[in-house]
N, CA, C and O atoms as CSV, one atom per row, in Angstrom:
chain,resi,resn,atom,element,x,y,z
A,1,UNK,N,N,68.250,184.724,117.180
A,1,UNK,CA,C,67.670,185.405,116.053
A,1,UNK,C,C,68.669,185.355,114.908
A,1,UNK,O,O,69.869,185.144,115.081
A,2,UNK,N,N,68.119,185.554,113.776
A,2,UNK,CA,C,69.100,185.251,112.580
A,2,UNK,C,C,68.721,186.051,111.382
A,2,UNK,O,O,67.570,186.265,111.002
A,3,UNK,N,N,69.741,186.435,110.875
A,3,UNK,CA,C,69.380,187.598,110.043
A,3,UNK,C,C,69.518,186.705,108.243
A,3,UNK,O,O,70.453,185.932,108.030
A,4,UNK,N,N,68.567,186.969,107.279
A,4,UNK,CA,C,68.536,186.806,105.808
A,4,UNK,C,C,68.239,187.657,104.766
A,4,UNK,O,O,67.247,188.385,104.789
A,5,UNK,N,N,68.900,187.625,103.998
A,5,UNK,CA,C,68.864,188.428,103.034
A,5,UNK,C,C,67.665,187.664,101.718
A,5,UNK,O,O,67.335,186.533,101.363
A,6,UNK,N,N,67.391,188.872,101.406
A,6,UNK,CA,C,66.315,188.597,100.028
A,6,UNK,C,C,66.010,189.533,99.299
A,6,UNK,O,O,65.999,190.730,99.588
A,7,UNK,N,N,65.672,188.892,98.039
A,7,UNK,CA,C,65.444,189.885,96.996
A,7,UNK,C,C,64.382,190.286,96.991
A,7,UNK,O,O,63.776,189.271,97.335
A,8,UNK,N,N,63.269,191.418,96.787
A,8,UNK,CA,C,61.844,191.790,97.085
A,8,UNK,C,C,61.804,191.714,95.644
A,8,UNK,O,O,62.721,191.297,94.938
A,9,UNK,N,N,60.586,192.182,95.216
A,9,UNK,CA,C,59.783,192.454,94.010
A,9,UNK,C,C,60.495,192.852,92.846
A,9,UNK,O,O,60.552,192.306,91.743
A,10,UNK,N,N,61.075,193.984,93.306
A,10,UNK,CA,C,61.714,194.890,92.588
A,10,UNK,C,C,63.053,194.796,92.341
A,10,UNK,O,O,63.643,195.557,91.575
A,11,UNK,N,N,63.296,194.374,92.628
A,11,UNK,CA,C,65.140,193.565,92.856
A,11,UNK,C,C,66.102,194.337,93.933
A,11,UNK,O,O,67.305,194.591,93.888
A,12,UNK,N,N,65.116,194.606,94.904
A,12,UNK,CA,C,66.136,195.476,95.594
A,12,UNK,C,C,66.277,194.216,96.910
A,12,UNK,O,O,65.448,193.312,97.018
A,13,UNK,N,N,67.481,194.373,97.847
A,13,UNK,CA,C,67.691,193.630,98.249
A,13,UNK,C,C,67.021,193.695,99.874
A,13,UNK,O,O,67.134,194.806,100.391
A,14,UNK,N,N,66.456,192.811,100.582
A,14,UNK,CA,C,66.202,192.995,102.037
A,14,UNK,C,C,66.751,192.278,103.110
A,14,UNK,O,O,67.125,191.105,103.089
A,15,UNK,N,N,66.773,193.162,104.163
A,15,UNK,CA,C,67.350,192.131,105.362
A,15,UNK,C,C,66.044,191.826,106.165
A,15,UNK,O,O,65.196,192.708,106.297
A,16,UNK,N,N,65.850,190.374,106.794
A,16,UNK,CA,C,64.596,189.935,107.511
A,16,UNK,C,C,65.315,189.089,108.443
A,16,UNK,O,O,66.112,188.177,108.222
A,17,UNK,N,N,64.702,189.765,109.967
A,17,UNK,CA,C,65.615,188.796,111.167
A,17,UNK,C,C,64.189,187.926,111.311
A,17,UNK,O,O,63.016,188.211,111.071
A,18,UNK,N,N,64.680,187.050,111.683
A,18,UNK,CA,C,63.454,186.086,112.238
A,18,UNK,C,C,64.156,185.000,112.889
A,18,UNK,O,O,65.287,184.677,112.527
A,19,UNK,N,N,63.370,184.256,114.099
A,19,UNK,CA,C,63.886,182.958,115.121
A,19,UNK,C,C,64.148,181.534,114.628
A,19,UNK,O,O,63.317,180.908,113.970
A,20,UNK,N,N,64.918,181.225,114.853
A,20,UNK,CA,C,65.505,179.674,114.543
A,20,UNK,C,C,64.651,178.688,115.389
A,20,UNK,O,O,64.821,178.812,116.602
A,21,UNK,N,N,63.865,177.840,115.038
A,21,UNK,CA,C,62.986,177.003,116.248
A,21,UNK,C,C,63.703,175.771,116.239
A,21,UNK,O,O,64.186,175.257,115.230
A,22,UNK,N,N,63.763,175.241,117.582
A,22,UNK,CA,C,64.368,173.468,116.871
A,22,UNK,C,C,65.163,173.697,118.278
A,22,UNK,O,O,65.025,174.383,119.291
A,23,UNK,N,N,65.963,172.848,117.823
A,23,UNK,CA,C,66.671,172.283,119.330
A,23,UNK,C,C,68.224,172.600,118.811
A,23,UNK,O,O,68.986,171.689,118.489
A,24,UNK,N,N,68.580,173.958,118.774
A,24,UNK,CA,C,69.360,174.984,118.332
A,24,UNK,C,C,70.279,174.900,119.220
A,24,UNK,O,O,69.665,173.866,119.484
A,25,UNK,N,N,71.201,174.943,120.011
A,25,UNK,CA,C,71.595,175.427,121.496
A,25,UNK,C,C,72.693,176.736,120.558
A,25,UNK,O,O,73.168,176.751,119.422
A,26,UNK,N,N,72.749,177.834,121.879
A,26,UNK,CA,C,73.007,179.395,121.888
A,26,UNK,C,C,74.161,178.974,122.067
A,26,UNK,O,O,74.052,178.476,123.187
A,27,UNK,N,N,75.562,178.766,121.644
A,27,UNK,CA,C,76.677,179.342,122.275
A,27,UNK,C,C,77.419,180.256,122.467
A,27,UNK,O,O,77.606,181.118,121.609
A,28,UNK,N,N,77.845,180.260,123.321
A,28,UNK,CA,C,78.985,181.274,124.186
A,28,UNK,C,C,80.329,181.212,123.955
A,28,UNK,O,O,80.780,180.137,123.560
A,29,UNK,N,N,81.120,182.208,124.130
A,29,UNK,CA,C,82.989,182.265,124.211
A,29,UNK,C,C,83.016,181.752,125.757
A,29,UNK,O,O,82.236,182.069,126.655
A,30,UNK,N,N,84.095,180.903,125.812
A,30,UNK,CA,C,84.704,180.900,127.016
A,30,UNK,C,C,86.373,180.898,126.678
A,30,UNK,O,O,87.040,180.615,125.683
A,31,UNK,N,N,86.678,181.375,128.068
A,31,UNK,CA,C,88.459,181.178,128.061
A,31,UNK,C,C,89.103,180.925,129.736
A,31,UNK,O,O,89.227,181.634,130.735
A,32,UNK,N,N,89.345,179.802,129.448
A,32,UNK,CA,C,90.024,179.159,130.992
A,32,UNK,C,C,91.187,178.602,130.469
A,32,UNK,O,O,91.313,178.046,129.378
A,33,UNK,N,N,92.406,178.877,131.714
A,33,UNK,CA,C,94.081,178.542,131.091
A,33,UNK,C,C,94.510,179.121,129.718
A,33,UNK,O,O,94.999,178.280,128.963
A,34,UNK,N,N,94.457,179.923,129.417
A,34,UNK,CA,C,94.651,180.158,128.226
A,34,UNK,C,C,93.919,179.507,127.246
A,34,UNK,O,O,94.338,179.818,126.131
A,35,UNK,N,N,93.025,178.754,127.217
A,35,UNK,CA,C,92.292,177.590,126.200
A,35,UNK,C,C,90.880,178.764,126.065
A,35,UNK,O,O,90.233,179.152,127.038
A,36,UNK,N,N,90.595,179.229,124.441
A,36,UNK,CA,C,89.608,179.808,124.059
A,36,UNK,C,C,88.647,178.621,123.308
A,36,UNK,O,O,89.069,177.928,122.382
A,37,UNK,N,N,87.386,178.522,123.831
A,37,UNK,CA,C,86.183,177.356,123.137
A,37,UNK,C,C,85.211,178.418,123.418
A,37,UNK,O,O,85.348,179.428,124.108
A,38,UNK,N,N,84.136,177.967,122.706
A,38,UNK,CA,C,82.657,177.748,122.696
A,38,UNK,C,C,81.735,176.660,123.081
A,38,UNK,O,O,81.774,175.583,122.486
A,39,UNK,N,N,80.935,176.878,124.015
A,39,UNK,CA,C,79.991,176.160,124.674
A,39,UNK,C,C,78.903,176.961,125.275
A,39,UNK,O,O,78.941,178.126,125.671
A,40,UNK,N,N,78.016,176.195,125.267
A,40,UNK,CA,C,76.490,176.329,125.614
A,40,UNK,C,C,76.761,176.723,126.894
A,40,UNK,O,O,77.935,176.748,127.263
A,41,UNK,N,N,75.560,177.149,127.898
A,41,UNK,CA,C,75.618,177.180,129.202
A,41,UNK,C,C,75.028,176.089,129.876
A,41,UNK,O,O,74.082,175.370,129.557
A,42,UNK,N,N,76.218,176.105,131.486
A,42,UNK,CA,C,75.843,174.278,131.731
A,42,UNK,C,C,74.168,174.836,132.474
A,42,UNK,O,O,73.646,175.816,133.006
A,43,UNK,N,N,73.739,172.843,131.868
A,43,UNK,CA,C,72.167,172.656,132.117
A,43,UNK,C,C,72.335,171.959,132.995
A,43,UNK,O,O,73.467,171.797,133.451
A,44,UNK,N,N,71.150,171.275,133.546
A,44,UNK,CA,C,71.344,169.909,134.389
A,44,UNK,C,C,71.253,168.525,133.223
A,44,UNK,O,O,70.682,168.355,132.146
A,45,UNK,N,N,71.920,167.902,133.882
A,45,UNK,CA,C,72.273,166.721,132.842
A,45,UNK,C,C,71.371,165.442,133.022
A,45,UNK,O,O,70.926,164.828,133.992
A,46,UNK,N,N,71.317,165.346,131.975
A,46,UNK,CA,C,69.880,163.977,131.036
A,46,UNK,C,C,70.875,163.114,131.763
A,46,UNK,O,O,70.209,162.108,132.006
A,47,UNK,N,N,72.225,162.895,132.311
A,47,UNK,CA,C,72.404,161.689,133.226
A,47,UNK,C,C,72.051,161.429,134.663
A,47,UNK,O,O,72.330,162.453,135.287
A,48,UNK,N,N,71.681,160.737,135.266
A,48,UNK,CA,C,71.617,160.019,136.716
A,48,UNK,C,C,72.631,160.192,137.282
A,48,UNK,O,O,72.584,160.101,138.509
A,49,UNK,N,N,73.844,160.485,136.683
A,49,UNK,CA,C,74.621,160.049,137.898
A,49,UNK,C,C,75.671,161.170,137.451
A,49,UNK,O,O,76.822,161.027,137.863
A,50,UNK,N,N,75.382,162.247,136.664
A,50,UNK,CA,C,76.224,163.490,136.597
A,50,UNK,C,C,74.850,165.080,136.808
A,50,UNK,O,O,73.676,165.406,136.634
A,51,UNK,N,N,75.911,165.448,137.193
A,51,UNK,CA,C,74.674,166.964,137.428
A,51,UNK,C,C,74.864,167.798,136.610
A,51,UNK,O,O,73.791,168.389,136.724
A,52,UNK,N,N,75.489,168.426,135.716
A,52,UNK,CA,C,75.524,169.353,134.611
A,52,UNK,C,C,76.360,168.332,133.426
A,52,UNK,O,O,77.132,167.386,133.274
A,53,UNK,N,N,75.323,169.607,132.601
A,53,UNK,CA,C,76.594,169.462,130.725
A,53,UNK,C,C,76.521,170.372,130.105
A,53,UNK,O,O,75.710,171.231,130.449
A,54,UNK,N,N,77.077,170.509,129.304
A,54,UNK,CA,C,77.226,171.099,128.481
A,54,UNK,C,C,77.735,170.955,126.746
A,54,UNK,O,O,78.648,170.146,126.582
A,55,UNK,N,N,77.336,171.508,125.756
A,55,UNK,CA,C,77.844,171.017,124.256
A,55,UNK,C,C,79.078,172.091,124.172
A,55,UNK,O,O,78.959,173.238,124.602
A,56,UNK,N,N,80.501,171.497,123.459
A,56,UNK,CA,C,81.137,172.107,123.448
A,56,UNK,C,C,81.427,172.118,121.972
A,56,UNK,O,O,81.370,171.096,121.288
A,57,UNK,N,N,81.749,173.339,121.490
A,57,UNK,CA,C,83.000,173.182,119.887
A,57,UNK,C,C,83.882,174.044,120.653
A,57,UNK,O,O,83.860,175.051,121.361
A,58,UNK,N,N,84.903,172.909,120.033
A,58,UNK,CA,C,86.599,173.066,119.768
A,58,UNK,C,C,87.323,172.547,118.710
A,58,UNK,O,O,87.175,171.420,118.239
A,59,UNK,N,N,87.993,173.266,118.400
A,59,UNK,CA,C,88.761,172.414,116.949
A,59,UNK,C,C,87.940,172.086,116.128
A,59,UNK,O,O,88.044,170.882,115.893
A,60,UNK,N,N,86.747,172.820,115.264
A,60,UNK,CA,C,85.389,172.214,114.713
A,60,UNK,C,C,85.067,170.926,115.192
A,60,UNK,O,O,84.526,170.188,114.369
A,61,UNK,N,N,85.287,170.435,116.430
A,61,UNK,CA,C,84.180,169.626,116.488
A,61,UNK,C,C,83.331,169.608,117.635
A,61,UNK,O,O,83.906,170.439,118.338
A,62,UNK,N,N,82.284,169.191,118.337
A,62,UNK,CA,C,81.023,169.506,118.631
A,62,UNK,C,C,80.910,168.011,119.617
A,62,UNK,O,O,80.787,166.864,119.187
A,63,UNK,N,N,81.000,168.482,121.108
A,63,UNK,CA,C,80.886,167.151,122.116
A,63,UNK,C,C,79.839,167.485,123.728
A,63,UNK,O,O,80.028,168.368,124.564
A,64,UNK,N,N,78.893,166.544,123.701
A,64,UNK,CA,C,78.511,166.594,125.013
A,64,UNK,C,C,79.022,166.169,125.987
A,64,UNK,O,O,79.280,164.972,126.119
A,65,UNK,N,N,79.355,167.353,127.161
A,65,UNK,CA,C,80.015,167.291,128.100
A,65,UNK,C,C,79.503,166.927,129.262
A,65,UNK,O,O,78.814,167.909,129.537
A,66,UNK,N,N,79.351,166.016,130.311
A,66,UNK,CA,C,78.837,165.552,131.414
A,66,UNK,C,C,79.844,165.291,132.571
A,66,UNK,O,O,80.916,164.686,132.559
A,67,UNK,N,N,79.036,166.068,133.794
A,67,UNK,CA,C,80.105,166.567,134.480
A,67,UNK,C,C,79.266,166.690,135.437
A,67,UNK,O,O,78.042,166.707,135.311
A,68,UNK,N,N,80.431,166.862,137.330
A,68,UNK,CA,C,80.102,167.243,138.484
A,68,UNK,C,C,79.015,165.851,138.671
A,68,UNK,O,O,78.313,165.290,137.830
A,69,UNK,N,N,79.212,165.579,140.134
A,69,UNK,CA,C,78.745,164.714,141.421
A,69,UNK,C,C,77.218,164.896,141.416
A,69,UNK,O,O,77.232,166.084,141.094
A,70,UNK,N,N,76.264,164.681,141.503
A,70,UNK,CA,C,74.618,165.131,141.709
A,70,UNK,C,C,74.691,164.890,143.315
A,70,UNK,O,O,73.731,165.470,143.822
A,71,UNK,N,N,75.388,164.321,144.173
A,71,UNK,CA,C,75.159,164.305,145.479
A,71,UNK,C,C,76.217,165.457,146.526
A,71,UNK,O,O,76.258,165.484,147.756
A,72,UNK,N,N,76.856,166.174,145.716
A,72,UNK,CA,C,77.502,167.548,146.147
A,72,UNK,C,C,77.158,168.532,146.062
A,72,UNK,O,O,77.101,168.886,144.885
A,73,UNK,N,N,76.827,169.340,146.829
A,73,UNK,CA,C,76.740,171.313,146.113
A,73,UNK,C,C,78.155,171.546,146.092
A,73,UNK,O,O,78.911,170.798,146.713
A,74,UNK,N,N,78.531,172.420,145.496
A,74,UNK,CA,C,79.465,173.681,144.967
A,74,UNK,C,C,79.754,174.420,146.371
A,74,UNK,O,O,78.660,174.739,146.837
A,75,UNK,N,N,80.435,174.677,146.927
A,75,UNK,CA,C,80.559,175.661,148.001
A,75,UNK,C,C,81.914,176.894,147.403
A,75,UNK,O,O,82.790,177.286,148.175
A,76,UNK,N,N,81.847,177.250,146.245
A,76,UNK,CA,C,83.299,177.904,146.256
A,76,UNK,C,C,83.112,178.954,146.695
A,76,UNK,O,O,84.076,179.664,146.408
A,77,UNK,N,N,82.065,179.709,147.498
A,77,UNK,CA,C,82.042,180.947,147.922
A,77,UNK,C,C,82.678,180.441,149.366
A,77,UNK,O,O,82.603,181.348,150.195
A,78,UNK,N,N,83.127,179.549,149.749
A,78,UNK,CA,C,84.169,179.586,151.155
A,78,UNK,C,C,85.670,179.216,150.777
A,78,UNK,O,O,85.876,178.014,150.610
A,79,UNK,N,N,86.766,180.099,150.616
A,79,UNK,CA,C,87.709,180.371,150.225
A,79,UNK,C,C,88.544,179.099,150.212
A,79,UNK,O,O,89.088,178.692,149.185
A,80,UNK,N,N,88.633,178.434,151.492
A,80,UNK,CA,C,89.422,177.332,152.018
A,80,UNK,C,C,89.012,176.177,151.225
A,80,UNK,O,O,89.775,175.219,151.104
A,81,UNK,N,N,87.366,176.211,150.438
A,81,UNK,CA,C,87.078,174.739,149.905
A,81,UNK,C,C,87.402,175.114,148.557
A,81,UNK,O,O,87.780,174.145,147.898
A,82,UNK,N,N,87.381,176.105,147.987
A,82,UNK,CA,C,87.338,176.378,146.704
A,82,UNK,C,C,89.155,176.279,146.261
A,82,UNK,O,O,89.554,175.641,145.287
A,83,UNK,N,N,90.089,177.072,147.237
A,83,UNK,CA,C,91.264,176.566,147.168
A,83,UNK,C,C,91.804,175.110,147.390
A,83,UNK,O,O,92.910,174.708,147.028
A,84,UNK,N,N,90.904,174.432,148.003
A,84,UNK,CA,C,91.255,172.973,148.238
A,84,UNK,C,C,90.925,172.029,146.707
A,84,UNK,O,O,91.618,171.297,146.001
A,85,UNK,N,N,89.579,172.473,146.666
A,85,UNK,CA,C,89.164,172.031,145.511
A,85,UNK,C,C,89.807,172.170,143.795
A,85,UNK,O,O,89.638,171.370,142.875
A,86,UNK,N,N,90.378,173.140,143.789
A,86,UNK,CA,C,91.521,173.551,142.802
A,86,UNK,C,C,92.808,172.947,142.896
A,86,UNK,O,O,93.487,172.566,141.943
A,87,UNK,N,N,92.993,172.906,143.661
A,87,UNK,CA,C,94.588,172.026,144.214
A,87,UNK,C,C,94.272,170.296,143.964
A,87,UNK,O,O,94.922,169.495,143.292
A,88,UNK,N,N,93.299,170.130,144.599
A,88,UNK,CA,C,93.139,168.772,144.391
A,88,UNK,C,C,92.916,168.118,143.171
A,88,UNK,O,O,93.112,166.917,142.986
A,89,UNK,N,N,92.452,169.019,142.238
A,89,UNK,CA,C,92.279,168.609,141.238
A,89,UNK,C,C,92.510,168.716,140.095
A,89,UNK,O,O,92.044,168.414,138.996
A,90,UNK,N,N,94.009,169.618,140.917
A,90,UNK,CA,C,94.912,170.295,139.632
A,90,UNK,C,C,94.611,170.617,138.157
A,90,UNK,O,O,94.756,170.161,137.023
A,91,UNK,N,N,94.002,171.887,138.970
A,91,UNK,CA,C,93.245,172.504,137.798
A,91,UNK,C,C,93.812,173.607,137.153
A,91,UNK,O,O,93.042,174.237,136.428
A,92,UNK,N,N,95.136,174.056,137.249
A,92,UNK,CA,C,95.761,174.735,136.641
A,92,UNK,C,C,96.523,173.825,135.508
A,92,UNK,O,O,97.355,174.432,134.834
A,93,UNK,N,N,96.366,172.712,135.285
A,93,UNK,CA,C,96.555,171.815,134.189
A,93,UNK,C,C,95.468,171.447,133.374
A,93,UNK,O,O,95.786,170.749,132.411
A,94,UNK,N,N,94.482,171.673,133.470
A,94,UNK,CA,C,93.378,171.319,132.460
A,94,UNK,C,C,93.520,172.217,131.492
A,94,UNK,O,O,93.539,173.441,131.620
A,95,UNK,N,N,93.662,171.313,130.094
A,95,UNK,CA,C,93.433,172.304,128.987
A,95,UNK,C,C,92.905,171.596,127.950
A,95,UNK,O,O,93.180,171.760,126.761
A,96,UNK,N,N,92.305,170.973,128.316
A,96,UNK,CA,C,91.021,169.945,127.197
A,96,UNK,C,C,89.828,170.525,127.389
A,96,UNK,O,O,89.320,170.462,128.509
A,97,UNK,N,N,89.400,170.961,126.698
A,97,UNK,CA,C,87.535,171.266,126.952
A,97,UNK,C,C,86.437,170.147,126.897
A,97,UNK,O,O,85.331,170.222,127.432
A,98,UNK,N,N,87.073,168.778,125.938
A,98,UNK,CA,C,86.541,168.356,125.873
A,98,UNK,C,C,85.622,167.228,127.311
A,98,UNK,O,O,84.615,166.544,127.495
A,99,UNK,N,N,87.211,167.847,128.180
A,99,UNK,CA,C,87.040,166.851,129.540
A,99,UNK,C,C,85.908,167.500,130.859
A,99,UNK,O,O,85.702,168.643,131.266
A,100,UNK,N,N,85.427,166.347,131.187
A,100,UNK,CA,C,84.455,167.014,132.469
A,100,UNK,C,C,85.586,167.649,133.293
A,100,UNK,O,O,85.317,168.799,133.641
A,101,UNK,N,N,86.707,167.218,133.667
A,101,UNK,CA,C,87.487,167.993,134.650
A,101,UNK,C,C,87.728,169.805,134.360
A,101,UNK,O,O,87.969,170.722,135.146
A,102,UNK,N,N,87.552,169.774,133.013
A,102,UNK,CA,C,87.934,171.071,132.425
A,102,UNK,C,C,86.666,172.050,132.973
A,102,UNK,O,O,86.767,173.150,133.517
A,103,UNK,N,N,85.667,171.431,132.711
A,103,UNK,CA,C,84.252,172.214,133.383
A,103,UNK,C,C,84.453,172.719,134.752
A,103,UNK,O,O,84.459,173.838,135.265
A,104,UNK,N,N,84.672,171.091,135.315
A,104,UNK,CA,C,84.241,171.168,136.717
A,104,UNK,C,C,84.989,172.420,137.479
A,104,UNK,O,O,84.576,173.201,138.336
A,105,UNK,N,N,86.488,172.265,136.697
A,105,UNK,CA,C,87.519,173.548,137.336
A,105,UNK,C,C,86.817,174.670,137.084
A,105,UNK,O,O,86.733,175.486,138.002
A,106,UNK,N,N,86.218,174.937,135.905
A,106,UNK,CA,C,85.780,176.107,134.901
A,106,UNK,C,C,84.254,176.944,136.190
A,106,UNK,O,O,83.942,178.090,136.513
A,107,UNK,N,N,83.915,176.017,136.408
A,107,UNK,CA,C,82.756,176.356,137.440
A,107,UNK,C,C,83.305,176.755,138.721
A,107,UNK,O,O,82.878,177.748,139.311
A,108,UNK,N,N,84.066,176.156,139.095
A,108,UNK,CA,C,84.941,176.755,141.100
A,108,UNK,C,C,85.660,177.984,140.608
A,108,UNK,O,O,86.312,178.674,141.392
């Protein structure tokens, strides 16, 4: 929703919220490693051969992100894979948003 201002009849001034239609995407704050961005929430991805994305701004600029295996689930609710999975993919070093690795950590 989006708020505008206008002048009525009389010159007094009004506020009018009304919806943005179009292919808008909502973003969000995120903060992983110390790295603060904005991005959409991940969808499933218009690729074949990645399973989520997401649009990111950082640094004013604005990138689709494509990311994660389509032939894996996620298991990080079992402690041992989710710690494996972090280690392996040394994810206490990601600090690009722009990178699928940055997601993929961002999600476990």
């Amino acid at each position: 929703m989006t708020t505008a201002h206008f002048l009525n009849n009389f010159g007094a001034r009004v506020s009018r919220s009304f919806f943005v239609f179009g292919n808008m995407p909502k973003f969000y704050r995120y903060q992983y490693n110390g790295i603060t961005t904005q991005a959409t929430r991940r969808r499933p991805s218009s690729r074949d051969d990645k399973k989520y994305m997401r649009n990111v701004l950082y640094d004013g600029q604005e990138r689709l992100v494509h990311y994660g295996d389509p032939d894996m689930e996620m298991q990080r609710d079992i402690p041992e894979r989710r710690e494996a999975f972090l280690t392996r993919h040394s994810c206490d070093l990601k600090r690009d948003p722009f990178t699928p690795g940055f997601w993929a950590c961002y999600d476990w």
